[in-house]
NURO-886593 format. One line per 10 residues: number of its first residue (from 1); for each residue x, y, z of C-alpha. Coordinates in Angstrom, 1 decimal. Example, Ala and Ser with C-alpha at 12.3 -4.5 7.8 and 13.67 -1.06 7.14 Angstrom:
BEGIN
1 = 12.3:-4.5:7.8 | 13.7:-1.1:7.1;
//
This chain:
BEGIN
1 = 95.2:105.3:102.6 | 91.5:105.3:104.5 | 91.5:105.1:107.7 | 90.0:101.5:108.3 | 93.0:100.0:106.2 | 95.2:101.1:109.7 | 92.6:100.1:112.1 | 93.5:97.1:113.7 | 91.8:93.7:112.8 | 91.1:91.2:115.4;
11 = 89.8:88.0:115.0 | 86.4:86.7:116.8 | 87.7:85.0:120.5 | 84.8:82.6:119.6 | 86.5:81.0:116.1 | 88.7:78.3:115.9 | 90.8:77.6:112.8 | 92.4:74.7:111.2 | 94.5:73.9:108.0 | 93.5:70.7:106.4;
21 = 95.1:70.3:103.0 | 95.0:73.2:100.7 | 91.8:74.7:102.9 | 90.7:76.4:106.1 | 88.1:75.9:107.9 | 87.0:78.3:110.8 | 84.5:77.4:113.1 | 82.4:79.9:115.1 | 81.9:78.1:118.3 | 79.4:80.5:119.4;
31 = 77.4:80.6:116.5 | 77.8:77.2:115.4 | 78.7:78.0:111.9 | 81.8:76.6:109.9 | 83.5:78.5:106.7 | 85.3:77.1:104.2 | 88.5:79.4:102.8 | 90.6:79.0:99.9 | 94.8:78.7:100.1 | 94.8:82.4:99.7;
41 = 92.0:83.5:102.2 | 93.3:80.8:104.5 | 96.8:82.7:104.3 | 95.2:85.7:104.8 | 93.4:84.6:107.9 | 97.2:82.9:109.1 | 98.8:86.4:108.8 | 96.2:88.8:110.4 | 97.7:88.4:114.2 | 101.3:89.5:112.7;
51 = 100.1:91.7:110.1 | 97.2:93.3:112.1 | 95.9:95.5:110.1 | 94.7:95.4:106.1 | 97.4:97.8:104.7 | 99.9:95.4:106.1 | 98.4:92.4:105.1 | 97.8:93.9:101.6 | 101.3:94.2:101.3 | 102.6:91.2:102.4;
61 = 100.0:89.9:99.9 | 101.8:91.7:97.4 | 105.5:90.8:98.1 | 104.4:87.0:98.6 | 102.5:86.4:95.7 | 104.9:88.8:93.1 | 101.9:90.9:92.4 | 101.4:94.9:92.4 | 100.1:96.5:95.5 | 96.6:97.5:93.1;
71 = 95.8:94.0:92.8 | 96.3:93.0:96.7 | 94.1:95.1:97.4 | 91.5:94.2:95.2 | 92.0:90.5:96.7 | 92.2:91.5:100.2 | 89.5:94.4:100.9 | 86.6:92.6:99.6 | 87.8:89.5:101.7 | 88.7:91.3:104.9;
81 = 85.1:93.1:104.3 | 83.8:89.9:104.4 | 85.3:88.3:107.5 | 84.5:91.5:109.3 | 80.7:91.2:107.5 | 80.3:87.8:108.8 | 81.5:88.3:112.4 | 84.8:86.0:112.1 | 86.7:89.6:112.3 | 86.5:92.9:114.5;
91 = 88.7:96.4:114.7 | 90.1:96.7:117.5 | 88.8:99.3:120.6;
//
């Protein structure tokens, strides 16, 4: 396990989130930009204040949606990398 799948994920202060049907949408207030997710990158973004940190959430991706640990992960890194990418998600300290 690397070292950034324990490091703490914290979502931009700036974003604001909303459910509307099967979709999220997140809205960077600051920089005025809007993102669309998916039911499963929308349930990713849900879980990351309980979860906190990708190894969690990669298993509670796993036990939720029936599926081995290998494939989580190759859901949830390249999405977490993403959201941390774009701004909508930091580490912590």
């Amino acid at each position: 396990m690397s070292q950034t799948q324990t490091r703490l994920l914290i979502r931009n202060e700036h974003v604001e989130s909303e459910m509307i049907g099967n979709e999220w949408i997140l809205l960077n207030m600051k920089e005025h930009v809007a993102t669309k997710l998916n039911e499963l990158g929308g349930y990713i973004w849900s879980i990351i204040p309980e979860y906190g940190h990708m190894e969690g959430i990669i298993e509670k991706i796993a036990e939720e949606y029936d599926i081995d640990r290998h494939t989580a992960e190759q859901d949830v890194k390249p999405f977490i990398e993403e959201l941390l990418g774009s701004g909508l998600l930091t580490y912590a300290g």
